[in-house]
C-alpha positions in Angstrom: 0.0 0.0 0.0 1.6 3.3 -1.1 0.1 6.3 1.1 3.5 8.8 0.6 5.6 6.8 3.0 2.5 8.5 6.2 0.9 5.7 8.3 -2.3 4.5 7.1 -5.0 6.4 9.9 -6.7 3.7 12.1 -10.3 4.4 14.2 -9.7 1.5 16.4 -13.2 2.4 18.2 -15.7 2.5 15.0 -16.2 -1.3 14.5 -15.6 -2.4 17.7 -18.4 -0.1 19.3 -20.3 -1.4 15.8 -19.8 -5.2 17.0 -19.7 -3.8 21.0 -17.4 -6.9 21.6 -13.7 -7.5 20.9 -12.6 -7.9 17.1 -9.4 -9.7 15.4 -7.1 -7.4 12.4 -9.5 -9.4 10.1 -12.8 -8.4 10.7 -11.2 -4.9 11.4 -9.9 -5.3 7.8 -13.5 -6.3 6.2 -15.2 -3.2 8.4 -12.9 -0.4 7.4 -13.7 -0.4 3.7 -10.3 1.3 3.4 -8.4 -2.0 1.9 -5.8 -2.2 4.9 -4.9 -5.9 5.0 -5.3 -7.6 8.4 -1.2 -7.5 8.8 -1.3 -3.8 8.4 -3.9 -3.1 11.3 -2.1 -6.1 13.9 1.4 -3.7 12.6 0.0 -0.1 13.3 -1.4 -2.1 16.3 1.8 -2.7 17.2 3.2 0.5 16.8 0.7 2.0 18.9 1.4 -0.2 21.8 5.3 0.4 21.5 4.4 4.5 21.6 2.4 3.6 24.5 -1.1 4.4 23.5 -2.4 1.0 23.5 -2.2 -1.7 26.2 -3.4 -5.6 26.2 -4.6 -6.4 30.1 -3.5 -9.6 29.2 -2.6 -12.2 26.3 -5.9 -13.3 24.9 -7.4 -9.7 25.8 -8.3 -6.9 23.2 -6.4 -3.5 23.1 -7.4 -0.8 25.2 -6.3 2.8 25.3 -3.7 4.2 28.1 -4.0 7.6 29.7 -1.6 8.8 27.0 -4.1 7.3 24.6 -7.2 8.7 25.9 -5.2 12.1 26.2 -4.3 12.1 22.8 -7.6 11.0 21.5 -8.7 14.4 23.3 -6.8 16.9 22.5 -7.7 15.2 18.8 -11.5 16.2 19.8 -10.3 19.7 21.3 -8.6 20.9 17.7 -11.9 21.2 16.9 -12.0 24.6 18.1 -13.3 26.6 20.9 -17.0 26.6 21.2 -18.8 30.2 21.0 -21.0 31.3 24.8 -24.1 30.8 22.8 -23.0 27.4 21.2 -22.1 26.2 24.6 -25.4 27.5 26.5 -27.5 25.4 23.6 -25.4 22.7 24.1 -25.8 22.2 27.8 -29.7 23.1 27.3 -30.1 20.6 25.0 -28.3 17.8 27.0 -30.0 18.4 30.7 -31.8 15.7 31.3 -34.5 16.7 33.6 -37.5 14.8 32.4 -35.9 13.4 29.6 -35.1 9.4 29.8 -31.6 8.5 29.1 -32.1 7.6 25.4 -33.6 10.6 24.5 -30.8 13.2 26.4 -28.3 10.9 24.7 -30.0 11.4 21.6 -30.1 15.1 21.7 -26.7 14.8 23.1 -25.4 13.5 19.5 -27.3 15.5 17.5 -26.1 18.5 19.1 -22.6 17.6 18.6 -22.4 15.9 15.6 -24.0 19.2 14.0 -21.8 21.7 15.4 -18.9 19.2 14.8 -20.2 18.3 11.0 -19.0 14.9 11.8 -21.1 11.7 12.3 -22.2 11.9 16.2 -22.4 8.0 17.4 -23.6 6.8 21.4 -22.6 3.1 22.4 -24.5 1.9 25.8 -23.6 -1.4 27.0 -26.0 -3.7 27.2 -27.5 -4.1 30.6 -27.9 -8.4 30.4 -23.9 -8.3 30.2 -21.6 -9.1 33.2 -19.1 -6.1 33.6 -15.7 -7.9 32.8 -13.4 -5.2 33.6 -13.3 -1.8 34.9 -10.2 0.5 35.3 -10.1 3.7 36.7 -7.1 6.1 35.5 -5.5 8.3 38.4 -5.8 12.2 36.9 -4.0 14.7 38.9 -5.9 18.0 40.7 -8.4 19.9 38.6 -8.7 17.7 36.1 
């Protein structure tokens, strides 16, 4: 694959949150529709574990983001740009929930961004009949 000697850009969440359960390079490979061969995603894989962005809890266990991951992914979402008073005030209007269920504040929620952002706007709840495997929490320091 020739791409001018960049790396090939990876959304690792997109098909998983599609399949909400843990996928291998290959069906990562079929999903992207961007004709990266299953060898190419394990690689850049790879590479993001070595920069320290990814992490594997344990052998058979899917990649998950580090703090340095989830930062990155962040300030990704912040070079957006800065959000006018008024854009922020509908925002937060929009996505109080009182007297709204869940689905629908999530709903408005998405819309919301994913207009102001001109980007597809996508929520992923986990479904309630499913044990909770694992749960980490990630030490941020004061004010954060």
């Amino acid at each position: 694959m020739k791409n001018g000697g960049r790396k090939p850009e990876l959304s690792v969440p997109s098909p998983i949150s599609e399949l909400n359960e843990r996928s291998g390079s290959r069906t990562l490979s079929r999903l992207l529709g961007q004709h990266l061969s299953p060898a190419t995603i394990r690689n850049v894989m790879a590479d993001l574990e070595e920069a320290g962005l990814l992490y594997s809890p344990h052998t058979s266990a899917g990649r998950l983001p580090t703090e340095a991951g989830l930062r990155l992914f962040v300030h990704g979402l912040l070079e957006i740009g800065n959000l006018a008073e008024d854009e922020r005030h509908n925002i937060e209007s929009l996505c109080a929930a009182r007297g709204k269920s869940l689905a629908q504040a999530l709903e408005e929620a998405t819309t919301a961004l994913s207009g102001l952002s001109h980007c597809a706007g996508v929520v992923v709840v986990p479904k309630q009949e499913r044990p909770l495997k694992h749960i980490e929490f990630v030490h941020l320091g004061p004010g954060r």
